[in-house]
N, C-alpha and C positions, 0 to 999 in steps of 0.2 A: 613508456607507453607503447613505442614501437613494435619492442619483440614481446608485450604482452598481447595486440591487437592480433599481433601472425600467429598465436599460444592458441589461444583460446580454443428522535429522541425523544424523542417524548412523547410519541404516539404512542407507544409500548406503557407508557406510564398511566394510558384509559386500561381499566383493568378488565381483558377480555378471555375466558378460558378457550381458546383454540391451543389446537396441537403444538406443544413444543418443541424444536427443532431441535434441540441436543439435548444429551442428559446430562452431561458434565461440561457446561458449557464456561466460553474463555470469557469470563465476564468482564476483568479488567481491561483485557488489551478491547474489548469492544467499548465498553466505556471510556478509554483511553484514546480510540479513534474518531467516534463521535465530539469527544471535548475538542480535539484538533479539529474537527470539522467544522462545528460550531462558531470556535475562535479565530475570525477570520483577519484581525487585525495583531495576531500575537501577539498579545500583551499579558496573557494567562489569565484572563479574566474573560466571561461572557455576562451581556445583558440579556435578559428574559426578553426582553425585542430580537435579540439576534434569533435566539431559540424558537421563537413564533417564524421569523423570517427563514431560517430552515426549515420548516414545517411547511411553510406556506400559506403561513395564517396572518391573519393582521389581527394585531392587536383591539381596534376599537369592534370587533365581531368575533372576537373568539369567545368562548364560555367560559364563567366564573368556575367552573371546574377545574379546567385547566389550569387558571388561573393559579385555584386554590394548591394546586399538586407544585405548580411552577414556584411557589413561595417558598415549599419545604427545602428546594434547595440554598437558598438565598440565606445561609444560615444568621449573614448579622443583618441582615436586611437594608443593605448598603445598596442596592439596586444591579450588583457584580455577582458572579457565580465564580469562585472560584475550582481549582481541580479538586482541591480537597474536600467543598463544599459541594461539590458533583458526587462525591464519593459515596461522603454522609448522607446526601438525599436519597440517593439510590437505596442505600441499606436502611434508613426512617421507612421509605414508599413500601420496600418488600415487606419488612416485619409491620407496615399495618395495615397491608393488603393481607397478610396470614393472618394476622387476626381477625380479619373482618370476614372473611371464607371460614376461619375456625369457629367464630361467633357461635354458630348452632350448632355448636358440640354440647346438646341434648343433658346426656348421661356422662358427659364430661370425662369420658375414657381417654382424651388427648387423641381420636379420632372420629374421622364422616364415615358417617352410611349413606348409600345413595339419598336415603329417606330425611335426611341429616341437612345433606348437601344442596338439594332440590328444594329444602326452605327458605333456606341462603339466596336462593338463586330462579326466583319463582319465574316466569316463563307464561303468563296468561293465555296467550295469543300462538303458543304454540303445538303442534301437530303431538297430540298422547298418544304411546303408544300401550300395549293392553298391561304391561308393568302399572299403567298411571304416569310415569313420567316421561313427559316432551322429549323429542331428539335431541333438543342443544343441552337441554340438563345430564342426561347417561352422555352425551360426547364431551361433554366439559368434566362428567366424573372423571369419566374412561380417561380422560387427556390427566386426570392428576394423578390419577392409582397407580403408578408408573411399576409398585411390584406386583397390581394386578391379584391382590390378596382382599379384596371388595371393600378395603377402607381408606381412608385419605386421610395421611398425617401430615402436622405442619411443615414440617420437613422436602413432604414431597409437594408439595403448595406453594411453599417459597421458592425451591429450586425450577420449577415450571415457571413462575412468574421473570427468575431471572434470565430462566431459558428465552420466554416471552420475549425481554427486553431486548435482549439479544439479538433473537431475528429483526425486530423491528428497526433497533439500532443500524444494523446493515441494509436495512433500506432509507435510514437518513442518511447512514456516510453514501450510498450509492445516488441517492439524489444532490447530492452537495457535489460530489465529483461529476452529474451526468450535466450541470447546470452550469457548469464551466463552455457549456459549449452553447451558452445562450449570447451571442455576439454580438445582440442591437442593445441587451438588456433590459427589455420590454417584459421579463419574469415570465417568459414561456416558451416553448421549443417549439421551430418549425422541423418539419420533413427536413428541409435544408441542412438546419444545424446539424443534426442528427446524423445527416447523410456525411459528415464528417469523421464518423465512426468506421464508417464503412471503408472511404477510397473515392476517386472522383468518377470512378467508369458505370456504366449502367446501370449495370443492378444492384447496385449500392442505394439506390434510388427508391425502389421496391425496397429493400432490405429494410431501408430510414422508416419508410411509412408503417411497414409491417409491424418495425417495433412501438412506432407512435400509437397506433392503436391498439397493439398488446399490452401497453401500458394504460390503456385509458382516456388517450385526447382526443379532443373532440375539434370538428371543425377546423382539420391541419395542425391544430395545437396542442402543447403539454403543459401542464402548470404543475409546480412543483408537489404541492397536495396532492394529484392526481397521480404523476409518478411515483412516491413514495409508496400510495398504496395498489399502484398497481406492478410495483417490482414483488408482491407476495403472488404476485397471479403467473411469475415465470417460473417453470419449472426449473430443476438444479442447473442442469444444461446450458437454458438460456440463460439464468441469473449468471455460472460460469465464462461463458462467452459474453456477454455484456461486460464483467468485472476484467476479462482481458481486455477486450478491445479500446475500454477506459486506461488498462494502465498500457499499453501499446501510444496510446495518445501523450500520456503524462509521458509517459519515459522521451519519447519522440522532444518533445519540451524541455525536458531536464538535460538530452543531447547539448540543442541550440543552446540556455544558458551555457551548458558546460564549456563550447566551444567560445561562447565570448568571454569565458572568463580566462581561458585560454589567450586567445589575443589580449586583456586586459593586461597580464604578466608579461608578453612576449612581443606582441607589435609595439620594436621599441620606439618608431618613427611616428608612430600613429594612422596611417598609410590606410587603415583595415585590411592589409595584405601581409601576409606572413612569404618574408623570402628567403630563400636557402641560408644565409646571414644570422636572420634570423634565430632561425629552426636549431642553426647549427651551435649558435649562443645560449643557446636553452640548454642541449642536448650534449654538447661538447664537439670538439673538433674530432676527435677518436670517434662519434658516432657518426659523421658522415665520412671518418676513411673509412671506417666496417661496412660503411653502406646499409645502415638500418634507417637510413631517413628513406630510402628508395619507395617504402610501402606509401609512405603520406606525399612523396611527388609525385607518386601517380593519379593523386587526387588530379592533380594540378590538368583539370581539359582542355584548359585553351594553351599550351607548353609555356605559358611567359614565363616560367619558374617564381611565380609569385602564388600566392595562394591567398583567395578570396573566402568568407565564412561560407559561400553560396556551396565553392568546390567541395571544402571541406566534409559538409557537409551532405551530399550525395556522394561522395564518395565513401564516406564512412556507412551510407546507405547500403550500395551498393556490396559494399566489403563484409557486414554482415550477412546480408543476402545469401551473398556467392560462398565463403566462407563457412559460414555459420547454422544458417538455415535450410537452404536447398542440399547442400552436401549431405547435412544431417536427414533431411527429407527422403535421399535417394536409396534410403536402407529401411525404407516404405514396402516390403515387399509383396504383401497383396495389395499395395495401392489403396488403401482405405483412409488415406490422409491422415493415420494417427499409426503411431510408434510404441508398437508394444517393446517390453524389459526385454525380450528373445530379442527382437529386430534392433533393438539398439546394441546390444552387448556383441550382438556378430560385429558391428561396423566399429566396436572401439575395444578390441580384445585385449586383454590384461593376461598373459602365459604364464606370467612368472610369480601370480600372486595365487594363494588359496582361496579356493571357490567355497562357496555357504552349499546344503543343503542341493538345492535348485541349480546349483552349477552358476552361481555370478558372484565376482569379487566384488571385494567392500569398494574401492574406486567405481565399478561400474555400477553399483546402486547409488552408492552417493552421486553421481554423472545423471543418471537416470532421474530419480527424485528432483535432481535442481533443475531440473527442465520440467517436469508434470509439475507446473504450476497450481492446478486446482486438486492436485494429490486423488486421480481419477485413474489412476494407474494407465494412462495411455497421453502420449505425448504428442499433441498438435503443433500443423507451422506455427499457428497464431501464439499458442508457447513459447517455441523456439523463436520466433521474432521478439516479444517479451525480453525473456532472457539475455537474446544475444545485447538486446538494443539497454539492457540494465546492464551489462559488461562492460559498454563502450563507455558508458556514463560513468561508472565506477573510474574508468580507467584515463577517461579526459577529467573529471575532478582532480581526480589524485594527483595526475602531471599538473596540472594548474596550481594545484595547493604547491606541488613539491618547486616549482618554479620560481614562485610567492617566496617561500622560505629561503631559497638560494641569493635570491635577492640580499640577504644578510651574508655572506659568504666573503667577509669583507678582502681577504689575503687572495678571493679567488683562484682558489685551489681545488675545488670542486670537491669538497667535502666542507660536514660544516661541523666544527667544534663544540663543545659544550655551550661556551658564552652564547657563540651564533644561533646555535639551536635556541635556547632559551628567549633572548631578541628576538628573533625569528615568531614564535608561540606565548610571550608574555600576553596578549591578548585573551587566551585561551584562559589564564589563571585568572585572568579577570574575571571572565565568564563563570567559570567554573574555580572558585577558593581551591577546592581541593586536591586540581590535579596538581600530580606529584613531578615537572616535566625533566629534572634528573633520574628520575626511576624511568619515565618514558625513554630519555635517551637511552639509559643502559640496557633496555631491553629490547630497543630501534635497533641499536647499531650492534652489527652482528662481528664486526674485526675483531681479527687476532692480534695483530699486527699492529692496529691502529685502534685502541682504547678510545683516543678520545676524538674519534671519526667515523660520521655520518652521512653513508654516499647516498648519493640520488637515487638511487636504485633500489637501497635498505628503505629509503624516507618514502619514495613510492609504494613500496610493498608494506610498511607500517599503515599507511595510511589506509589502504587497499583492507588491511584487517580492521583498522578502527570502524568502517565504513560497516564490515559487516557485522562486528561485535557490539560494536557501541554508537549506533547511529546518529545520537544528537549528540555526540564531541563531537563527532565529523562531521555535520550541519554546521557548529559553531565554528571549527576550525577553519572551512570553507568557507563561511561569511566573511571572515577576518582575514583572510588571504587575497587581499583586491588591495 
């Protein structure tokens, strides 16, 4: 961990024709974040009460419509939604929202005409233009014709709809994560909470309120209904800055556990202080005569050479800061707070590889890219705070898990064998029948020398990729390692 630290839902489902936000949109992984969102008790099941409760409906006033859409998922009608049953409703809801928009296909050519469309979709009360038909009717055409050849195939009607879903979905996963920051749990946001996005100084204050009523609260307040539909009313921008400043929070969180899982492994006194002892029994006696624990004593503020989660954790603050963000910041050269591909690639020059086109190597785009988080091709602090503070997290999990695992190390020899390895991760096969963790070893441990040895340093950098390859083994592996 040392020398890596110094390295480095269903609102979409009322069936409304507004503009689509993508054309080829990720529909899985969005319905795959939503269901996580949802399922707040993991158990892989959701009730149509959780569903409303993300919504921010209550059940005994919401409308039999709803209702009605909400049942298609429930496939055995066990009062559980499971993933797969989330799936199947999705794909039921599109193919009989496309029928129901294809319905007045007239002359049954398997396309609309506006003339076609605007039956389907009649419009009383609205403003005619000298065509004869209303503005929402030609903007709800205009939003399916997508090749703009003045007819609407099914094709292009269901992919708008799941475009539809799409956007929507991303304003319930963003109300699910913005509502973590409702603290009395009273199911509504003050200024206050809010201002927790910000930072504690001033104008975080202003900032809080600003976004409280750019969302839509009234009277100091947020309610999660009101949020949901008023994260359509942020532009890219703000929606981006918001979607940071949330994972800036989580990650911030994911630190703290990371760090007490940390102690859980290593404070072997119970103490909640981590001492040179310690650190050094983790890490090996070789690591503090090389003197690589010297970065994490310096956490150490008050010098008793004990380490508190408090130090810890400012210091690792601190460390990305210094480190990570401002260093990166100061190759800001007209000072515009964001980091164009030129102004990064001057400060991290790669001479000895071949340049693309544009003059940047494959290291410095890939470098570049994993910091533009919102893929906006310009790189903010609030990015680079992001990223750095997902690195540190990656990097205190993995020593925590790899410490976890040493624990089996029975010969204490600081490598761990087959048998060990496997005692070590039998857990995991639980979880997971299939993994293979003889194939894992042989493709962990990278010795020539030593076949059937597994250093610390191989087992942290294994883990370090499962983390970013295969995310939920690394979720389960880390549960299991306490």
């Amino acid at each position: 961990m040392i020398q890596q630290l110094t390295q480095l839902v269903l609102t979409a489902l009322v069936f409304a024709a507004a503009p689509a936000t993508a054309s080829t949109p990720n529909a899985s992984a969005a319905i795959d974040a939503v269901y996580r969102a949802l399922d707040l008790d993991r158990d892989r099941a959701i009730s149509i009460p959780q569903v409303l409760d993300a919504l921010g409906l209550r059940a005994d006033i919401v409308s039999p419509r709803i209702m009605q859409i909400l049942s298609l998922f429930d496939g055995d009608s066990d009062g559980q939604i499971t993933r797969a049953e989330f799936v199947k409703g999705h794909e039921k809801f599109a193919r009989q929202q496309t029928a129901r928009v294809m319905g007045t296909d007239g002359d049954g050519n398997q396309k609309l005409s506006l003339k076609e469309y605007a039956l389907g979709m009649p419009d009383p009360k609205g403003h005619k233009l000298k065509s004869g038909y209303t503005e929402r009717q030609v903007a709800g055409f205009n939003a399916f014709d997508v090749d703009k050849d003045g007819f609407v195939t099914a094709a292009e009607v269901e992919n708008h709809i799941v475009a539809d879903m799409v956007d929507h979905y991303d304003g319930i996963t963003l109300g699910h994560r913005l509502f973590a920051l409702d603290a009395d749990g009273n199911r509504a946001l003050s200024v206050a909470e809010l201002q927790r996005l910000y930072g504690a100084k001033a104008p975080s204050l202003a900032q809080a309120a600003k976004l409280l009523t750019k969302l839509g609260g009234k009277a100091g307040t947020l309610t999660r209904q009101r949020a949901i539909a008023g994260f359509e009313r942020l532009s890219t921008t703000e929606r981006d800055e918001l979607k940071l400043r949330l994972d800036r929070r989580e990650v911030s969180q994911q630190i703290a556990a990371a760090v007490q899982q940390l102690y859980a492994v290593s404070d072997v006194d119970g103490d909640a202080e981590l001492t040179l002892a310690e650190l050094a029994s983790m890490y090996g006696q070789d690591a503090l005569k090389e003197g690589q624990l010297q970065l994490i004593l310096s956490f150490d503020a008050n010098k008793d050479r004990r380490l508190n989660r408090a130090e810890i954790l400012e210091g690792l603050r601190k460390f990305a800061d210094a480190r990570m963000v401002t260093r990166s910041m100061a190759l800001d050269v007209n000072a515009d707070g964001k980091l164009t591909m030129q102004e990064y690639a001057l400060g991290f020059p790669d001479p000895k590889s071949p340049k693309n086109d544009d003059g940047y190597t494959k290291a410095q785009i890939a470098g570049f890219a994993a910091n533009d988080v919102n893929g906006d091709d310009k790189v903010t602090r609030l990015e680079l705070e992001v990223v750095a503070s997902r690195n540190i997290t990656m990097i205190l999990r993995s020593t925590a898990t790899a410490a976890a695992a040493f624990r089996f190390d029975a010969n204490k020899d600081r490598v761990l064998n087959r048998e060990e390895f496997k005692a070590a991760f039998a857990g995991w096969v639980k979880r997971q029948p299939a993994t293979d963790l003889d194939g894992r070893y042989a493709s962990w441990s990278s010795s020539i020398d030593k076949a059937d040895a597994l250093t610390w340093t191989e087992l942290e950098r294994a883990l370090q990729r499962l983390m970013r390859d295969e995310p939920r083994a690394f979720d389960i592996v880390v549960a299991l390692a306490k």
